[in-house]
C-alpha positions as CSV (number, residue, x, y, z in Angstrom):
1,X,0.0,0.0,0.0
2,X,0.9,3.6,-0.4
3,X,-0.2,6.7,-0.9
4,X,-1.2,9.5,-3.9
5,X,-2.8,13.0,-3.8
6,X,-4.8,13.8,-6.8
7,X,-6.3,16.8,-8.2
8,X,-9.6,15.4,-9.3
9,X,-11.6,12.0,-8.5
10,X,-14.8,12.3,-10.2
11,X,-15.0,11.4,-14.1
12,X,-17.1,13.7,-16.2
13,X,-20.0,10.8,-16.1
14,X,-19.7,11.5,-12.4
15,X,-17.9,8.2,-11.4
16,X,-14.8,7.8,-8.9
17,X,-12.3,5.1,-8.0
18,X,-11.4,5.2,-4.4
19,X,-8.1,3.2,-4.8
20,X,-6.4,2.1,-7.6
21,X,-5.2,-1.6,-7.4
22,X,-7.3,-4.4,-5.9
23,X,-6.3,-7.5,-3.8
24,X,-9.2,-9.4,-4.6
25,X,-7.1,-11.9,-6.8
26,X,-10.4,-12.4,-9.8
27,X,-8.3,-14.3,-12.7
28,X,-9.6,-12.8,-15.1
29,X,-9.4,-9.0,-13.9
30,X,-9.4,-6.2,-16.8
31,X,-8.3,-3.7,-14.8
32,X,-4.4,-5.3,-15.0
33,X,-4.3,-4.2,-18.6
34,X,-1.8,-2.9,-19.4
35,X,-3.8,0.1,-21.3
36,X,-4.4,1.8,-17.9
37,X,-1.0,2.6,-17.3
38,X,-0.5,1.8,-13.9
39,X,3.0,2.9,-12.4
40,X,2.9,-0.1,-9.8
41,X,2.2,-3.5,-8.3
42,X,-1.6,-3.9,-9.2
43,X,-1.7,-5.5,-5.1
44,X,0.2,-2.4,-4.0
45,X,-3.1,-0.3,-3.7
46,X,-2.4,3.3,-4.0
47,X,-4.6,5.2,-2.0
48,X,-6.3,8.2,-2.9
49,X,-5.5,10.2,0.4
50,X,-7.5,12.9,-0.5
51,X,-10.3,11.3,-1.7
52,X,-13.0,13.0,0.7
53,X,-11.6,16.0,0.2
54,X,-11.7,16.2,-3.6
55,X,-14.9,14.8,-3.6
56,X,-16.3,17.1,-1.5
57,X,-15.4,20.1,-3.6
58,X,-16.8,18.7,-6.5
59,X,-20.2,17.8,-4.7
60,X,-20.3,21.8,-3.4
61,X,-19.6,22.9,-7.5
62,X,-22.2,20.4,-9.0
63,X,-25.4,22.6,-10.0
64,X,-27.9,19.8,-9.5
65,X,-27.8,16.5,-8.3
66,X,-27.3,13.5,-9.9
67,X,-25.9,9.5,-9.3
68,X,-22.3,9.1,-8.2
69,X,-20.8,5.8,-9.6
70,X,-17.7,4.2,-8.0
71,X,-16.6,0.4,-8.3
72,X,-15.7,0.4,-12.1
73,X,-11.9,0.0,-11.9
74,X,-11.5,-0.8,-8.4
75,X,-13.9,-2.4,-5.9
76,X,-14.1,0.7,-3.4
77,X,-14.3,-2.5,-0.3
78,X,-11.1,-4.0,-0.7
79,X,-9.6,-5.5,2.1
80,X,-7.9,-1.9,2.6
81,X,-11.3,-0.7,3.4
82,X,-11.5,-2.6,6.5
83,X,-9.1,-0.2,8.0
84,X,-9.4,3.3,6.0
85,X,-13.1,3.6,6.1
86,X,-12.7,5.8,2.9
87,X,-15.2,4.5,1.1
88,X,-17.4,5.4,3.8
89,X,-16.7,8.9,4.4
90,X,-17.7,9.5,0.6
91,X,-20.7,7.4,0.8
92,X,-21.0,10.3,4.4
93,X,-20.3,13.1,1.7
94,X,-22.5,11.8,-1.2
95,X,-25.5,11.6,1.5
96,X,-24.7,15.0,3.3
97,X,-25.2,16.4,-0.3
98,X,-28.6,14.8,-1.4
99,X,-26.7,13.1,-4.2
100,X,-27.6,9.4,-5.2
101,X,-25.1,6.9,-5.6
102,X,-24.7,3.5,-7.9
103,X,-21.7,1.0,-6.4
104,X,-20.8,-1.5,-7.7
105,X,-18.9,-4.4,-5.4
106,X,-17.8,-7.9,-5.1
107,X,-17.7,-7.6,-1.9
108,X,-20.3,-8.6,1.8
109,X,-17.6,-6.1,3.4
110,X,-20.3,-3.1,2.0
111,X,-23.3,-4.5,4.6
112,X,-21.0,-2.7,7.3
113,X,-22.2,0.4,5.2
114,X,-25.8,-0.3,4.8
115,X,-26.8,2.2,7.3
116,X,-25.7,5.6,5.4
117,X,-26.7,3.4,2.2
118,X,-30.4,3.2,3.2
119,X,-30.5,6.5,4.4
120,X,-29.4,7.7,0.4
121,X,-32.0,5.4,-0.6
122,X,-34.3,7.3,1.2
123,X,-33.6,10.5,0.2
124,X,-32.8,10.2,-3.2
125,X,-31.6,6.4,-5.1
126,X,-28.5,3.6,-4.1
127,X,-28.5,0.9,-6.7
128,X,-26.1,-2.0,-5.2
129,X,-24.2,-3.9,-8.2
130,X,-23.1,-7.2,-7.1
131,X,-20.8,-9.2,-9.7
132,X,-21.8,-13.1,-10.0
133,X,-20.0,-15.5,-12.2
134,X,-19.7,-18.8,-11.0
135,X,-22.7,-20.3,-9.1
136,X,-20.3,-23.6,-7.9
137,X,-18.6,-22.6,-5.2
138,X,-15.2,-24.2,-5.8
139,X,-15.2,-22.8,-8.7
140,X,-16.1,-19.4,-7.8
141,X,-13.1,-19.9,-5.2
142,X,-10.6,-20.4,-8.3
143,X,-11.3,-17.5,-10.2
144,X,-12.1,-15.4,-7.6
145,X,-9.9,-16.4,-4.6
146,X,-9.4,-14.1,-2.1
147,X,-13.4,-12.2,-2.2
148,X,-16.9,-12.7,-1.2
149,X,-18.0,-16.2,-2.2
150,X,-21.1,-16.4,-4.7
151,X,-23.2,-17.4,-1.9
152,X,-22.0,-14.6,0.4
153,X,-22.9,-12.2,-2.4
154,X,-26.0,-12.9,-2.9
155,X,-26.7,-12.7,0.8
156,X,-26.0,-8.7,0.4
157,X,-28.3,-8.9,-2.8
158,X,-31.1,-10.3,-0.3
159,X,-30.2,-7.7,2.8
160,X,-30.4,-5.4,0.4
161,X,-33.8,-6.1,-1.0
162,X,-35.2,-6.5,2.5
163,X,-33.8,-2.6,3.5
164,X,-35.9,-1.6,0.2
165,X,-32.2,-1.0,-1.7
166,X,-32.6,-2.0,-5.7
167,X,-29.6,-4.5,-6.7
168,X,-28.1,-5.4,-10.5
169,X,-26.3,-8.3,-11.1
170,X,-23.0,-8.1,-13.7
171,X,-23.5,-11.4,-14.8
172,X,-19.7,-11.4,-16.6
173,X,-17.5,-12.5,-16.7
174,X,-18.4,-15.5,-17.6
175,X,-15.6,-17.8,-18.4
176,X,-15.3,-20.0,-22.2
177,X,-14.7,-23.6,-21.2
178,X,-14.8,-23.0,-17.3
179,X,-18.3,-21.4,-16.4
180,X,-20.5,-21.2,-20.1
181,X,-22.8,-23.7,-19.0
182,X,-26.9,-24.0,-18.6
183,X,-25.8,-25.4,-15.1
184,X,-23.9,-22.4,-14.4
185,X,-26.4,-19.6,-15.6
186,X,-29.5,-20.5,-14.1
187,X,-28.1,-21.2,-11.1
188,X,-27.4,-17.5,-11.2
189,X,-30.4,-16.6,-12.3
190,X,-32.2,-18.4,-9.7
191,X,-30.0,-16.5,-7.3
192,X,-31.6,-13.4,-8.9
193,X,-34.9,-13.9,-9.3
194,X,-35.0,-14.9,-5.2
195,X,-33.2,-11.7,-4.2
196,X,-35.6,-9.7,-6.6
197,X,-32.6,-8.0,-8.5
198,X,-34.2,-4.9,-10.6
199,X,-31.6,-5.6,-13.7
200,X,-28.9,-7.8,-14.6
201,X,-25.8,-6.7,-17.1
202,X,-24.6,-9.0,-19.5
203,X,-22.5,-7.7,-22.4
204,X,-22.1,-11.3,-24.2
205,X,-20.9,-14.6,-22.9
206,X,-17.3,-14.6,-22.8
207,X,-14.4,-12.2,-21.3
208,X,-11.8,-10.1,-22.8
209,X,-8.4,-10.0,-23.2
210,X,-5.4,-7.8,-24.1
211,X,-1.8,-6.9,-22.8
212,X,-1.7,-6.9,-19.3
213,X,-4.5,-9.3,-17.9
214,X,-3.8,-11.6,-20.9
215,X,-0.9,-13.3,-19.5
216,X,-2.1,-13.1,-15.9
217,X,-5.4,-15.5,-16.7
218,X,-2.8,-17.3,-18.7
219,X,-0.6,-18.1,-15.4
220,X,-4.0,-18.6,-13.1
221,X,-4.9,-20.8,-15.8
222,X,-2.2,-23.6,-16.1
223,X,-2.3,-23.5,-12.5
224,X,-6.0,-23.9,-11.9
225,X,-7.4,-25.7,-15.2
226,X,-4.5,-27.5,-17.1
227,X,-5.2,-27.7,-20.6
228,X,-7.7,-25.0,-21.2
229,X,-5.1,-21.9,-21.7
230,X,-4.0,-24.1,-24.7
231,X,-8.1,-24.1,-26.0
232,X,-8.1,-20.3,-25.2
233,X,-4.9,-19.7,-27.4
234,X,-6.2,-22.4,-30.2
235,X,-9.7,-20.8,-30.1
236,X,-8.8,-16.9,-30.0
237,X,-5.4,-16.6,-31.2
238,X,-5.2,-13.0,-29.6
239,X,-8.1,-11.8,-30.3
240,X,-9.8,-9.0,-27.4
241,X,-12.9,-11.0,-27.3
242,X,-13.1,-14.5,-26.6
243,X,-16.7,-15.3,-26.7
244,X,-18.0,-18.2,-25.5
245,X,-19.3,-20.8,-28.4
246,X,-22.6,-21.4,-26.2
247,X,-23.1,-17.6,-26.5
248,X,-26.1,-17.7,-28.4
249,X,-27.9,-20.4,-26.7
250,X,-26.9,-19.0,-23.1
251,X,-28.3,-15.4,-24.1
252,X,-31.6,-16.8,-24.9
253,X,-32.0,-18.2,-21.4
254,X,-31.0,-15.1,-20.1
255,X,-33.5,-13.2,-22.4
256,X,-36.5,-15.3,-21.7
257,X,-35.7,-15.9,-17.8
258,X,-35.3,-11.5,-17.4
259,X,-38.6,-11.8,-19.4
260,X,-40.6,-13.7,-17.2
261,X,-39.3,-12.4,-14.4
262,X,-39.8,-9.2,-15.1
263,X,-36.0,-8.3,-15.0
264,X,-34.5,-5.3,-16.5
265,X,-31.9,-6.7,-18.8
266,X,-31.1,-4.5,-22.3
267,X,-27.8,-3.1,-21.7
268,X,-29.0,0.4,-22.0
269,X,-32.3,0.0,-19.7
270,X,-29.9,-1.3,-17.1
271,X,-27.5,1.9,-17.3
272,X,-30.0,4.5,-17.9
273,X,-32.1,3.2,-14.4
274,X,-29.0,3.2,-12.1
275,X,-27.6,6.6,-13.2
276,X,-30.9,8.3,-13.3
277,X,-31.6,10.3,-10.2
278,X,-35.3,10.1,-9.6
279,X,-37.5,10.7,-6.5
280,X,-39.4,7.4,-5.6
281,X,-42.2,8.2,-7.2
282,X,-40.6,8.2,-10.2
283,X,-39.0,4.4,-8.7
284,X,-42.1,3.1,-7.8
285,X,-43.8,3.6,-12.0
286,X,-40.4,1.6,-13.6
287,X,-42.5,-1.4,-14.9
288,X,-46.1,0.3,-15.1
């Protein structure tokens, strides 16, 4: 761990990453790419010292206000968190200022939060996004070792719907040749449709891959599931995209189980609910 100041923390779509780094260990991580241009150790978090601080000044400047994102390139409850409690003085900061806020998290470490999170909720809108990717649970410990197992996240998505707090699901990664099963999928989605989940994202059945996180999967690979970086390579050569051959077949489960269920799932539905600030009014008319 060490420290950084910064300048600025909010991106002009109004989100914010905490910390930049992450020790959660997922395989298949994009933000190790190599395109980000980190100066160090991806575990050696750097910490945004001044996070409150900045943040604050940007909440006094905004004119109106609107959703505040965080969780896109680092999970803002690392195991860091445990100790520096910055995520929770923005979350403070976001609620002193009547904005709403849309985090996204891998981890049951945000349910020490759910206080000032159901008092946003209240006032204004906090969307929870919980990642789900493996419903096995060895599994799920393999390609995501050292965070919140499947089953422990979808115990936030339930203590969440019981404090009234709307959840998505990121149903992706999911793996080619590890997790693109039927099993695998609707035992997610039976995950979902228990905890009542407003939306789930799924950008196609697969992961990417470029310079960076590449050769890490590769390494977690040969050391997890001998045999299946040599289908990756024979498969995608290098391409960014390595979609899953099921892909079709798993997207029209997902599409007729969010159907039926009455699940936001269209990417763009998805986005435009969470980062719309709304009164609950507005809330309680999504599906009428």
């Amino acid at each position: 761990m060490h420290y950084a100041d910064y300048k600025t923390i909010l991106s002009p779509k109004n989100g914010m990453n905490i910390y930049r780094g992450c020790t959660h260990g997922c395989i298949y991580c994009d933000s190790r790419s190599a395109c980000y241009q980190m100066k160090h150790e991806f575990e050696d978090i750097e910490v945004k010292r001044n996070a409150p601080l900045i943040l604050e000044d940007h909440l006094r400047r905004k004119r109106a206000p609107c959703m505040i994102g965080t969780g896109a390139m680092c999970d803002p409850y690392i195991h860091l968190e445990e100790d520096l409690r910055i995520t929770r003085q923005c979350f403070e900061l976001v609620e002193r200022y009547g904005f709403g806020l849309a985090v996204q998290t891998k981890s049951a470490r945000i349910l020490r939060d759910l206080d000032i999170l159901k008092v946003i909720n209240a006032k204004t809108k906090c969307v929870v996004q919980i990642t789900l990717t493996a419903y096995d649970e060895d599994l799920c410990r393999k390609i995501e070792p050292n965070v919140s197992t499947t089953r422990e996240r979808v115990a936030v998505l339930e203590t969440m719907r019981e404090a009234g707090i709307p959840t998505v699901v990121w149903l992706c990664p999911i793996l080619p040749f590890i997790g693109d099963t039927e099993e695998n999928l609707r035992g997610l989605l039976d995950y979902c449709a228990k905890a009542k989940v407003t939306g789930i994202l799924n950008f196609g059945f697969g992961v990417t891959m470029r310079e960076g996180n590449r050769e890490y999967f590769y390494k977690k690979l040969d050391g997890n599931f001998p045999g299946i970086k040599e289908k990756y390579i024979e498969t995608f050569g290098s391409s960014y995209v390595c979609g899953s051959p099921n892909g079709a077949r798993l997207m029209s489960v997902l599409r007729n189980f969010c159907k039926s269920h009455r699940i936001l799932y269209n990417t763009k539905d998805v986005f435009s609910y969470m980062y719309r600030f709304e009164t609950k009014e507005r809330q309680m008319s999504l599906f009428e």
